[in-house]
C-alpha positions as semicolon CSV with decimal commas, in nm:
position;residue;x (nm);y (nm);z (nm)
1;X;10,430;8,960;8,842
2;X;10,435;9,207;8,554
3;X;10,147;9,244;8,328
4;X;10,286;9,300;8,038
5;X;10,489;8,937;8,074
6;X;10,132;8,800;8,026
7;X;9,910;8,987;7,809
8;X;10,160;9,071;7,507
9;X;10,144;8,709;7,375
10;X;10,113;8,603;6,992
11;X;9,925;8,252;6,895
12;X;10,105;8,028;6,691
13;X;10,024;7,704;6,513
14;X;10,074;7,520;6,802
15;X;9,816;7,730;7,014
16;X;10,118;7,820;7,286
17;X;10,157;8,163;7,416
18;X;10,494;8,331;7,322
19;X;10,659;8,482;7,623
20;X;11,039;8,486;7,724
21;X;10,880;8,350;8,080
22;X;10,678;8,045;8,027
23;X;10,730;7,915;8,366
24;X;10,468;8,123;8,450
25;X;10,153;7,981;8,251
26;X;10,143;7,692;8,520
27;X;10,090;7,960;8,754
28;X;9,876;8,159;8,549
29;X;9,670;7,868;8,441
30;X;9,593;7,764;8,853
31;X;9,439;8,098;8,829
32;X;9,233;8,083;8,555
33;X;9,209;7,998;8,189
34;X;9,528;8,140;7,978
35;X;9,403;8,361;7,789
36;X;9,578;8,509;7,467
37;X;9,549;8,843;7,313
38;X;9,550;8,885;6,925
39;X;9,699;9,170;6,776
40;X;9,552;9,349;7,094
41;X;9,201;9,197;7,118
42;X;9,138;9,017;7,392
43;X;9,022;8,680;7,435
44;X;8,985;8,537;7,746
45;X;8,795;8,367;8,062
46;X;8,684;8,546;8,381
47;X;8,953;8,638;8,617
48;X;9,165;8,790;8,304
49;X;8,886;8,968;8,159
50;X;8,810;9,136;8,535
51;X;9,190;9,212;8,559
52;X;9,171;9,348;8,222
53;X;8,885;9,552;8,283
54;X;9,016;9,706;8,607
55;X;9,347;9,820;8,455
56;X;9,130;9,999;8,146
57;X;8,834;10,112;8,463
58;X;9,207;10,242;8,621
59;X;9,367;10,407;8,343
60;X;9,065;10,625;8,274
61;X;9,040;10,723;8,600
62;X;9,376;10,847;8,655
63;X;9,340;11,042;8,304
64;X;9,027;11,208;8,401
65;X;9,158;11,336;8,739
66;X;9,431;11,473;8,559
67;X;9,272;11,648;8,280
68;X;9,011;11,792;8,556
69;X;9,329;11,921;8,797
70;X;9,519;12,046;8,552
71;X;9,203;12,187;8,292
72;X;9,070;12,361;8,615
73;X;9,109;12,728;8,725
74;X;9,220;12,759;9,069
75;X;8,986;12,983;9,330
76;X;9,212;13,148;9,561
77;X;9,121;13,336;9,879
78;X;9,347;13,541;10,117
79;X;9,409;13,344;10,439
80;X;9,371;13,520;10,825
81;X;9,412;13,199;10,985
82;X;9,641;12,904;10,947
83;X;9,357;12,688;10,712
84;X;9,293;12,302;10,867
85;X;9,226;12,030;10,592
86;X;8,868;12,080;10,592
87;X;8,878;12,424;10,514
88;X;9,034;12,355;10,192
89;X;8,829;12,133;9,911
90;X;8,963;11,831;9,815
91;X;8,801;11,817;9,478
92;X;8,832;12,149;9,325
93;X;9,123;12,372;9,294
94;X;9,092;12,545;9,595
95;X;9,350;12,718;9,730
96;X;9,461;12,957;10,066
97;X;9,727;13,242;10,036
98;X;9,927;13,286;10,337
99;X;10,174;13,531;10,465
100;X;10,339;13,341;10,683
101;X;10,664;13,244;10,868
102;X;10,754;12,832;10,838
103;X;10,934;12,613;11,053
104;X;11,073;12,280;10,991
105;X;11,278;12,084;11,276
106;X;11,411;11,775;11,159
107;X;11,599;11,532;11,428
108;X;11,979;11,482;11,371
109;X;12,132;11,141;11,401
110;X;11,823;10,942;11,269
111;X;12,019;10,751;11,002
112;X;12,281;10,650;11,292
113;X;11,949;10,580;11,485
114;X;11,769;10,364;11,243
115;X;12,105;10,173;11,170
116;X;12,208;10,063;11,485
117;X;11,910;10,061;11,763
118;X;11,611;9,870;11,760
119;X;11,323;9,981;11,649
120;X;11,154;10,000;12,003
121;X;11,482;10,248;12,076
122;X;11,438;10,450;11,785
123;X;11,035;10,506;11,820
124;X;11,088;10,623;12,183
125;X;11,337;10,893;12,058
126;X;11,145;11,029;11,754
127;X;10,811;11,027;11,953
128;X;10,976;11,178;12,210
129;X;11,131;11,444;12,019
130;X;10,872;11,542;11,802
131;X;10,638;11,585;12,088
132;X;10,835;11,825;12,245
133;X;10,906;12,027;11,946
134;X;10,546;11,989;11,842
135;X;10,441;12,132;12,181
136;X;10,703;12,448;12,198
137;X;10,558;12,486;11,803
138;X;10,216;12,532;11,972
139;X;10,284;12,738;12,291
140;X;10,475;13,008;12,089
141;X;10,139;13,049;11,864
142;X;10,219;12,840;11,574
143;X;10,015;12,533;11,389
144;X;10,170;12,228;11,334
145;X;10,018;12,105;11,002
146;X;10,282;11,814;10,853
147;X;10,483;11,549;10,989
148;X;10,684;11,362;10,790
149;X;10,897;11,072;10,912
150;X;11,147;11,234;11,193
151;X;11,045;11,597;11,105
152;X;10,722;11,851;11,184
153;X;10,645;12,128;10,997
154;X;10,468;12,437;11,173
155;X;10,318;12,788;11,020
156;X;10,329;13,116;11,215
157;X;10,091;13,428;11,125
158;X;10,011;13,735;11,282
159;X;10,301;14,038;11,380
160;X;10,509;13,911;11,595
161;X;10,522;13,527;11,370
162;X;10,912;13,571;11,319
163;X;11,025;13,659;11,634
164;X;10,766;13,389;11,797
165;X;10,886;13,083;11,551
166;X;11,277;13,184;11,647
167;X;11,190;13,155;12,000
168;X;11,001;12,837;11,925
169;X;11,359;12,708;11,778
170;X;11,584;12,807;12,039
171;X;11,352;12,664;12,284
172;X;11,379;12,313;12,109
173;X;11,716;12,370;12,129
174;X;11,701;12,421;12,507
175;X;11,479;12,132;12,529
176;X;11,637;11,851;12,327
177;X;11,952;11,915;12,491
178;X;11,817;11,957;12,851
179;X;11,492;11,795;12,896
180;X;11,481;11,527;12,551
181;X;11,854;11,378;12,603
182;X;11,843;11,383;12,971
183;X;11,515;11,199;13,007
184;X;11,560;10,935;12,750
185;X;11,901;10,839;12,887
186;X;11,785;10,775;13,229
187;X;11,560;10,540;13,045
188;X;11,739;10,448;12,777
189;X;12,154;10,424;12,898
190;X;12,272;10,219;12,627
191;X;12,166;10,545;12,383
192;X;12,426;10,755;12,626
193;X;12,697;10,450;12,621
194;X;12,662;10,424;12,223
195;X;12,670;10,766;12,158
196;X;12,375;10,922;12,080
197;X;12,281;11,281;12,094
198;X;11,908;11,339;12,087
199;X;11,927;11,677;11,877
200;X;11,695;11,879;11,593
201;X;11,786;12,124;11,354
202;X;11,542;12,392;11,279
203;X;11,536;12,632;10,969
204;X;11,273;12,892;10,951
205;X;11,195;13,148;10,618
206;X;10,901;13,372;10,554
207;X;10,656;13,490;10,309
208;X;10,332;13,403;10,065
209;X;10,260;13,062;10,048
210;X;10,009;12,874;9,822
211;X;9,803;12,614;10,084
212;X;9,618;12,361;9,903
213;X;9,479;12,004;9,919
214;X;9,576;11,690;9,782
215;X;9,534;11,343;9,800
216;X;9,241;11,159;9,776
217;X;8,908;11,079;10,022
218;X;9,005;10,967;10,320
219;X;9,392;11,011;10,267
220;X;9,424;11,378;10,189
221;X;9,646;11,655;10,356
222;X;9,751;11,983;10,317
223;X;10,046;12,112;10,112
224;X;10,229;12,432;10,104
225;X;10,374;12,536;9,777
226;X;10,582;12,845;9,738
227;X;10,916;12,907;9,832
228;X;10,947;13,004;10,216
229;X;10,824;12,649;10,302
230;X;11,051;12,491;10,028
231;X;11,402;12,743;10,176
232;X;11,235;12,623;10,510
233;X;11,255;12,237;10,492
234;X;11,613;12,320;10,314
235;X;11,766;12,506;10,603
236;X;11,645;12,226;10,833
237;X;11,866;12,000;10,648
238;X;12,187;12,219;10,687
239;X;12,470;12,008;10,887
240;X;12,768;12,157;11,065
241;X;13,029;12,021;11,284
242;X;12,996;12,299;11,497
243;X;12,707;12,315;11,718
244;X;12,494;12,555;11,527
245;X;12,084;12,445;11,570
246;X;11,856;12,711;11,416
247;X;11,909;12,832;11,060
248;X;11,680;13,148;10,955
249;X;11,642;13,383;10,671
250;X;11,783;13,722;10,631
251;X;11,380;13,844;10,590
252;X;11,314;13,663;10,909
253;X;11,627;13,869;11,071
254;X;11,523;14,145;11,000
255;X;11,206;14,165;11,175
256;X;11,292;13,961;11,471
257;X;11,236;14,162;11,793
258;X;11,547;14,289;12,008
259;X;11,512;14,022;12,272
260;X;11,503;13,729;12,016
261;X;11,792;13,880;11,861
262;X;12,050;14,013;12,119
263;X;12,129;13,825;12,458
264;X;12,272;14,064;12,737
265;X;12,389;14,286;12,426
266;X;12,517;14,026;12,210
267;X;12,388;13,937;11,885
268;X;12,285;13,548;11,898
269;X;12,285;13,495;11,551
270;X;12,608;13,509;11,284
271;X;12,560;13,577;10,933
272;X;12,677;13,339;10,686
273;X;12,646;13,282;10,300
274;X;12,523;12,946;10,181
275;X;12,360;12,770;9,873
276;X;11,982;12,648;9,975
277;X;11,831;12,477;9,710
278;X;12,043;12,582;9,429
279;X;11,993;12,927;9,556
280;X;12,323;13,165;9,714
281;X;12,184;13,341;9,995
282;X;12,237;13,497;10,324
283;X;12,106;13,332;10,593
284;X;12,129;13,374;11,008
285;X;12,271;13,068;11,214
286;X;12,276;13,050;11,588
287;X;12,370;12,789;11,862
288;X;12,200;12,993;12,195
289;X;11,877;12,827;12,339
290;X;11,632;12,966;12,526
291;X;11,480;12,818;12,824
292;X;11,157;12,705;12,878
């Protein structure tokens, strides 16, 4: 029901409410007492007054958190370690700067997924899969610090952080196609019969992010602003007929260590042009795994 159907109403000789849907004063009137609202004063009995009241009590809330975000300065520290939500304060603009390396891998398919398994089927799978890539995220030194939906989000620091979070990705790779797939479809055969590949694409891009807090008490979380996580979450989102799983930036390629970048001599990762974001880059693609 829309409040402004019921509160924009004009008295007339007869004493009835003007609105294009007066089907609804029965139901308003089980309610409460109709109440009318003269040239914007209000005139009314209990339950409309105390709606009335909370929408004004609302309003003034939301304009006084905004005016307080936006009016104050923000108190930025340099970062050592990957912050947790508590080391950030909700309430004031407090902020972490991070040099750091982020990874997002996102699970292919999960349209197809959604679509045409049950929901049972599907939960299994992303569970599954994001577990796995949430533990490799974690051995390889990283910090997992969003999820969202079918996709996890983790932050590497320290000097080895882009050659750790490629290895992180090509071990997904290794393990979505060799330990993910095979398990669920001893479980799950009609996923195998139907066609389903139990896969994640991973895009990785470095440098300073902003880490700060948002949300409100007791729903609150962390959010990275700046633009590695943004190219990141972007590269993550790259799809390709050809069986290319880990998308990095040319920054991240160029500090990756020798064995992250060459197997037996060759180089595991082609170069490639593409737009990210609205943004023509280079960026690194590769389809090798690495075993875990």
């Amino acid at each position: 029901m829309s409040f402004s159907s019921i509160v924009l109403f004009k008295p007339t000789s007869s004493s009835k409410a003007l609105t294009e849907q007066d089907a609804l004063i029965p139901e308003l009137a089980a309610m409460g007492e109709i109440f009318c609202c003269q040239w914007g004063l209000l005139r009314s009995m209990p339950v409309w007054a105390q709606v009335w009241e909370g929408l004004m009590a609302l309003g003034d809330d939301l304009r006084s958190d905004v005016d307080k975000l936006v009016g104050t300065p923000w108190t930025t520290r340099n970062g050592y370690v990957v912050p947790a939500t508590d080391d950030v304060k909700l309430y004031s603009n407090d902020a972490v700067k991070l040099d750091a390396v982020y990874l997002y891998a996102d699970l292919l398919g999960s349209t197809k997924l959604a679509r045409e398994f049950r929901p049972e089927t599907a939960g299994k799978v992303i569970r599954a899969s994001l577990r796995t890539a949430s533990t490799i995220i974690k051995r390889r030194g990283g910090e997992i610090r969003s999820y969202d939906g079918d996709r996890v989000m983790g932050i590497f620091i320290g000097g080895s952080k882009n050659s750790n979070a490629a290895k992180a990705a090509l071990q997904i790779n290794y393990a979505m196609q060799k330990i993910v797939q095979p398990g669920l479809y001893s479980k799950l055969p009609h996923l195998e019969r139907d066609g389903f590949e139990a896969r994640m694409c991973v895009g990785i891009a470095s440098g300073e992010a902003f880490i700060a807090r948002a949300g409100v008490r007791d729903s609150s979380d962390l959010v990275s602003i700046g633009r590695a996580p943004n190219v990141a979450a972007k590269l993550s989102d790259i799809r390709e007929t050809v069986q290319y799983r880990t998308y990095i930036t040319a920054a991240v390629y160029k500090l990756l260590s020798e064995e992250t970048k060459l197997s037996k001599g060759k180089n595991m990762w082609e170069a490639r042009g593409a737009d990210v974001g609205g943004e023509h880059m280079t960026i690194y693609r590769s389809n090798y795994w690495w075993s875990v």
